[in-house]
N, C-alpha and C positions, 0 to 999 in steps of 0.2 A: 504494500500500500504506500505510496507515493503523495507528495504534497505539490500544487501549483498555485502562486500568486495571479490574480486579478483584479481588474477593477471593476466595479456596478455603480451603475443609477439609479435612482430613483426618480421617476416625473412624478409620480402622481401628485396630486396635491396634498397638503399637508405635513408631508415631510420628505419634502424633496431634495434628498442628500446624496453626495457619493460618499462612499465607503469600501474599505480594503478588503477582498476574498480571501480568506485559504480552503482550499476546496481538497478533499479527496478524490482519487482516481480508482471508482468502484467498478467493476463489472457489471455491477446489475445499471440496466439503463437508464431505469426507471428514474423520475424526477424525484429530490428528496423537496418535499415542500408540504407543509399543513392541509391535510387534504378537507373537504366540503362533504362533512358528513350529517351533520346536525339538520336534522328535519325537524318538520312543526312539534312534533311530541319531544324530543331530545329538548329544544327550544323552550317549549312552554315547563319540560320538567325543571332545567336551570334558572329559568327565571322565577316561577312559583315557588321553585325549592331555596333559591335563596332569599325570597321572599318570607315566606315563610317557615322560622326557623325556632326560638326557641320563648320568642314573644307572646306569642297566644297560650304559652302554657305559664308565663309568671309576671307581664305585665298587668292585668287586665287587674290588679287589686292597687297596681301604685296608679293607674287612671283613676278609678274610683276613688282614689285618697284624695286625688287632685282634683275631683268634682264634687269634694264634699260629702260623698256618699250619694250623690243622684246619679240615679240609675237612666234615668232620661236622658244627663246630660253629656254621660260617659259613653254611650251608643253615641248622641250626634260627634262628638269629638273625634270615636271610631270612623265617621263616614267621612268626616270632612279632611282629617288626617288622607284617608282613603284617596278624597278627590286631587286633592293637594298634590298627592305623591303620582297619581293617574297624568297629571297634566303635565310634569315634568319629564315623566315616561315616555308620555308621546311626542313630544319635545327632543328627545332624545333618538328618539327612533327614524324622525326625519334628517338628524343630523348622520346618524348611522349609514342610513339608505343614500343620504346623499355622497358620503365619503368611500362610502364601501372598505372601508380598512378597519383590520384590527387593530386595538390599542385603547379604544376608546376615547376615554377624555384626554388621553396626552395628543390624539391625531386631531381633535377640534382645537383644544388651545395653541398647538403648535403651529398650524394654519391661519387662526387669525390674531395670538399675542405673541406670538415667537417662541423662538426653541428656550430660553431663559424659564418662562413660565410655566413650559411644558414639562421640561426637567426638571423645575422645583416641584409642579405634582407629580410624579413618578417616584422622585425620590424620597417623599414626606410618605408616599404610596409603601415604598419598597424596605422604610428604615424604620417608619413611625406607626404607621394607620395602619396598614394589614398585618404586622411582627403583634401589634399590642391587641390588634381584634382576634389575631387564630388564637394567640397566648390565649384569651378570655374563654374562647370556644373551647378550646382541647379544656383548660379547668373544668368548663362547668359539665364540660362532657362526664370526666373523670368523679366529678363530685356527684352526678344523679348515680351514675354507673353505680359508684358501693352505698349510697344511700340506702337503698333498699335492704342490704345485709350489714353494712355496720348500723345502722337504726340514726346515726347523726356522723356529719361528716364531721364533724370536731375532734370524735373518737382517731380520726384517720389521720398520720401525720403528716403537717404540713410537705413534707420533704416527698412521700410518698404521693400525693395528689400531683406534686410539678412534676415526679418523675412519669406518674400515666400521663400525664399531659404531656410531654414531650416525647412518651412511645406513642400517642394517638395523633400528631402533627407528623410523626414518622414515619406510619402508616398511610397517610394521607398523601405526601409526598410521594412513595412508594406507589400507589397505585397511581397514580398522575403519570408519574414517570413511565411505568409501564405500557401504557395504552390510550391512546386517546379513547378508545370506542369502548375499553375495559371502563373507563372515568366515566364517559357519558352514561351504560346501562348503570353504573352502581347510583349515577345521579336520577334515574330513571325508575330505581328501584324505590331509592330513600325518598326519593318524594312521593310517591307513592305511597310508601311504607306515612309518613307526615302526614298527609292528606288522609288516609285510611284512619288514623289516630284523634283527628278532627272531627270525623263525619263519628267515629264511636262513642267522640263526647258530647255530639249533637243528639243523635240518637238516645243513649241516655237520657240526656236531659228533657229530648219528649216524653220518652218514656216516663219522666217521672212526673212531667207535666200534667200530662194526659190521669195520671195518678193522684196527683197531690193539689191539683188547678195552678195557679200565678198568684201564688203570696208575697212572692218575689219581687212582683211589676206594680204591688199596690201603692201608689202616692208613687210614681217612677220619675218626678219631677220633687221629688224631695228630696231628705239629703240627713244624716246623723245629725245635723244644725244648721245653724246659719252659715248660708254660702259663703266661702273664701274664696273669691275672683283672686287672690295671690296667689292661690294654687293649681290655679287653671292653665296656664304656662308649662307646667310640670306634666299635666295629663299629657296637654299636643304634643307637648317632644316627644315624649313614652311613644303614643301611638302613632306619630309620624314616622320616627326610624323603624317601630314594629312592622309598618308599610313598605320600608326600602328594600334594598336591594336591590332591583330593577336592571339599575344601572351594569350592572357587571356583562351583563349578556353581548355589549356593543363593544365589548374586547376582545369576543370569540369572531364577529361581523363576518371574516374572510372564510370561516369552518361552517357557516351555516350556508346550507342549499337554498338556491333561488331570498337573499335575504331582503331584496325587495317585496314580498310578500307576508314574507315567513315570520320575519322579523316583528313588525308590526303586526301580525295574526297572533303571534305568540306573549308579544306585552297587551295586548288587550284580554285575550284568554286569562291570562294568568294573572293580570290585577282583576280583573271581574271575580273570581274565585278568592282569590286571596279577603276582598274585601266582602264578598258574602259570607265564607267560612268564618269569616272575624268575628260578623255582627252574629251569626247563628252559635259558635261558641258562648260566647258571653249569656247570650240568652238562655242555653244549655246552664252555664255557673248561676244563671241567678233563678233559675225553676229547681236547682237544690241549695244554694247555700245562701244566707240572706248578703244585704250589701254589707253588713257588720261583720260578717266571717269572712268575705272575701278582701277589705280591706287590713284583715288582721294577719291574713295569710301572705305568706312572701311566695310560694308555691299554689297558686290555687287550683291550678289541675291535678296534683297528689294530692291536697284534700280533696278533692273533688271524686278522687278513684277511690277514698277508700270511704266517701259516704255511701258512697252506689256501689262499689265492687267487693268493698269489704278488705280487710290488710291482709288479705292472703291475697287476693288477686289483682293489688292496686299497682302491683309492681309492673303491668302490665303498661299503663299509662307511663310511668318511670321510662320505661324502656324505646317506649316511643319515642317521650323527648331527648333520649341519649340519639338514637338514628336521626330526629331531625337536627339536632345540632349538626352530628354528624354530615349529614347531606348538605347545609351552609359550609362546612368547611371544605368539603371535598370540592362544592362547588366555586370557593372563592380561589382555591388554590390553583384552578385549571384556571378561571377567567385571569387571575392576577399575574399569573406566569406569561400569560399572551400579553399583558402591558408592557412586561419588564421587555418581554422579546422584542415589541415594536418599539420601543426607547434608545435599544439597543441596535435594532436596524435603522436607526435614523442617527446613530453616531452619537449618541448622547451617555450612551448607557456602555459596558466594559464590551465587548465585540464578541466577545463567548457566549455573550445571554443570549443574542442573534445567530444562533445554532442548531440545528435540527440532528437528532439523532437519525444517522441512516436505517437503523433495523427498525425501531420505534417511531421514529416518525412522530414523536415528538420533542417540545424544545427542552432537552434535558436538563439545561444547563441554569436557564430562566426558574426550572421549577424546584432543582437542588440550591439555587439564592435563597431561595426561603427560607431554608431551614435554619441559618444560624441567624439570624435577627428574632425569627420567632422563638427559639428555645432561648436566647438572651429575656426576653420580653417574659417569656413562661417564668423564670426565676430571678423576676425583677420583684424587687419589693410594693412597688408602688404603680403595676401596670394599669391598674381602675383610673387612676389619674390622668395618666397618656393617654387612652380609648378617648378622655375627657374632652383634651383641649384639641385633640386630632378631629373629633367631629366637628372643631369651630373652623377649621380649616376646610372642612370636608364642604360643609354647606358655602363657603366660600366660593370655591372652585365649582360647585353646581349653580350658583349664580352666575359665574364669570363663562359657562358652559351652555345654559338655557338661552341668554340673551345672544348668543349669536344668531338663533332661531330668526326674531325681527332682526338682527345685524343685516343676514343675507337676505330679506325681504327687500331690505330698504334697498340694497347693494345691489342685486340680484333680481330686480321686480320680474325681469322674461324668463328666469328661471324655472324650468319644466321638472315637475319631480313625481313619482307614483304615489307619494302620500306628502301633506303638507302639514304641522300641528296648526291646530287653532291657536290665533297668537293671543288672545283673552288668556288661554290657558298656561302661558307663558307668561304671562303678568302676575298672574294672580300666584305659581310658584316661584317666583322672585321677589315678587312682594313678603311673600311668606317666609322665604327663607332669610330678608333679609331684617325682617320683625323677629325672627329667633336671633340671629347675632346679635340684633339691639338686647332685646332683653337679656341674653348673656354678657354681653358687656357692662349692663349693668348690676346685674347680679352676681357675676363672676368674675371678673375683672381678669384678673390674674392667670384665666385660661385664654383670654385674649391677648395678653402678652407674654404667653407660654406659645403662643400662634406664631406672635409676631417673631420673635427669637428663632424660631422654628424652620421658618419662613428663611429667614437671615441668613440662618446656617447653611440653609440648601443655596442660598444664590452663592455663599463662599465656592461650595460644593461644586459651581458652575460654571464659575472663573478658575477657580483648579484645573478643571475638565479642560475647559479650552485652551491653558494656558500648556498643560500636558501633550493636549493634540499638539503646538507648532513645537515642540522640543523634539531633535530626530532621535537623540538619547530615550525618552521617556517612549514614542513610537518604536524603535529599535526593539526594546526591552517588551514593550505590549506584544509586540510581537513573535514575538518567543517565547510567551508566556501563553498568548493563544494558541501555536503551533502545540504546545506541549498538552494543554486543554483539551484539545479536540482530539488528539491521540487518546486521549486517557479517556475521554468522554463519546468515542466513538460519532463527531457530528459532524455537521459542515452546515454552510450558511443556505438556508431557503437556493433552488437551483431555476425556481420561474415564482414571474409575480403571480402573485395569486390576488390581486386586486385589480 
């Protein structure tokens, strides 16, 4: 096996860079490149499934806290969260169809705010936001996991809960790494498997409706007391981010078949479900447990199993929410690897994440980065913090992402596209998103200049980068260090666009 230098382009838009090859010299003819496998169902399973993940089983009691205990006004919260997040979706989805690349949000800001911007979200992505959200998911994985058999996770030592959390991030990785089409059925499975887990609490809860009538719904616009509108801020976050995820799907864009269709088929599907199983759950928790149990609860779906199922079979619910965790993380670890990889092929990102495994055929390299920022993060003291001040960033960047929508309206008025979002509905999640900064700015301050610092570091990050690129020493050395990579890593750079 042999090495050869070349050069590539990239036209398309958005990150039209050149970049340095080293290619192996394979026998098999075949092109090594991301192939378009993801059909409607594959599509609506990643998007549903990381939609919904482990919110509907333990937010639904801090909403209530945050509505005072009305029951009224914690469903509308549910729906309008819902709408909120809907509109941003579809926002998204024209952006997607219009670029046709993967990468997502790093291929819209780097098209219209430059590569600067673009690589400070990748990077905040790749060091801060996805290391401190898997950390959180592999925990909570690992803590319902022996809940059921240590009887409290207290009993369980600390040391022991990070070490399953960083064999369940390990696993996770591993199967990614394996298979792209292995990744997508297991995604296909566990949402399923989440979804199944949903409709058994719904059911339930008719069931006991139908039994016991709606004592649950009486005075549904009351409340344990007098309303606190200061805590009504606390509900919509809750149930806003319970609504997200969405976004992740528009980093797979170039693996999904026909994505002018599909795409948009599959985030309408899967927020319409996501937001009906929401409001039917809830209503399932309150035909068994009053609002006073369910804001006492930090778990309301294990009380919920072991009022109806009884403590021998509540484990079953347990178990459900360990697989949907599960399916969020499996699914963020495919979509996030596809950012890192197109950051990486547009010169921003180390040249090895820009790598496809010849036998696997997928980007190896992109989804082994993971692992050590998140198991740093898994046995960080203070990772609930970071999650913290990383969403103030997050709705940040989904601002500065939405509003290209009318950007290229204005821009673009003869611009032809297969779907257009309504741009009301681009107003109204911008407005939104940026009514939550306000109130966290002034509520939290200190996670706003945890942002800004944050922020900072990554433009260092980015002057580094560039200033590395024109050094032939520092190029020289990158490249012998790639050579050695891809040897070790069996890959080579994508060998045809796939956009």
């Amino acid at each position: 096996m042999s090495f050869q230098v070349s050069r590539t382009s990239n036209g398309r838009r958005g990150a039209g860079v050149k970049y340095e090859r080293l290619e192996f010299e394979e026998e098999d003819t075949s092109e090594v490149v991301l192939k378009r496998f993801l059909g409607l169902s594959s599509t609506v399973s990643f998007t549903l499934g990381m939609i919904i993940g482990t919110g509907i089983f333990l937010t639904p009691s801090g909403i209530l806290r945050g509505t005072s205990g009305s029951v009224g006004v914690a469903l509308i919260v549910w729906v309008v969260a819902g709408f909120i997040q809907a509109n941003g979706a579809l926002s998204l989805a024209e952006l997607a169809i219009y670029y046709g690349q993967s990468g997502g949000d790093f291929v819209y800001l780097h098209d219209v705010y430059g590569p600067a911007v673009a690589f400070t979200n990748s990077f905040i992505a790749a060091f801060v936001r996805e290391p401190s959200a898997a950390a959180i998911q592999s925990i909570v994985i690992v803590k319902f996991l022996v809940t059921p058999f240590a009887g409290d996770c207290e009993a369980v030592p600390e040391h022991g809960i990070r070490a399953g959390a960083t064999a369940v991030i390990m696993l996770a990785i591993f199967i990614n790494g394996l298979s792209a089409n292995l990744t997508a059925r297991t995604q296909v499975f566990l949402t399923f498997i989440k979804v199944s887990a949903v409709l058994l609490i719904i059911m339930l809860g008719a069931g006991k409706m139908v039994v016991d009538g709606t004592k649950g719904f009486q005075a549904s616009f009351g409340g344990s007391g007098d309303f606190d509108w200061s805590k009504l801020p606390s509900a919509m976050f809750l149930a806003y981010f319970a609504n997200g995820g969405w976004g992740n799907i528009a980093s797979v864009t170039e693996e999904i078949k026909n994505p002018e269709k599909t795409l948009i088929r599959g985030m309408v599907i899967s927020l319409t479900c996501a937001v009906t199983l929401y409001l039917l759950a809830n209503l399932a928790y309150l035909a068994v447990l009053t609002p006073e149990e369910m804001m006492a609860s930090d778990a309301v779906a294990a009380l919920f199993a072991v009022r109806v199922l009884g403590v021998r079979w509540s484990f079953i619910i347990w178990l459900c929410v360990v697989l949907s965790a599960i399916g969020n993380l499996n699914g963020s670890t495919y979509t996030k690897s596809r950012l890192y990889f197109v950051t990486a092929r547009a010169n921003l990102f180390p040249f090895i994440l820009s790598t496809i495994h010849v036998n696997r055929r997928t980007p190896l390299a992109s989804i082994l980065s993971i692992l050590p920022p998140t198991v740093i993060a898994i046995w960080s003291a203070d990772v609930w913090s970071i999650i913290k001040f990383s969403v103030i960033i997050s709705l940040t960047f989904s601002i500065l992402i939405v509003i290209i929508v009318p950007y290229h309206r204005w821009k673009f008025p003869d611009r032809k596209l297969p779907y257009k979002a309504p741009l009301p509905g681009c107003f109204i999640y911008v407005f939104f998103n940026i009514s939550l900064l306000l109130v966290t700015s002034i509520t939290n301050p200190r996670y706003i200049l945890s942002g800004i610092a944050t922020v900072a570091v990554a433009l260092v990050f980015y002057r580094l980068h560039k200033w590395t690129g024109r050094s032939p020493r520092a190029a020289a050395a990158s490249k012998s260090i790639n050579i050695f990579l891809q040897k070790v890593l069996l890959s080579v750079p994508q060998e045809a666009a796939t956009f």
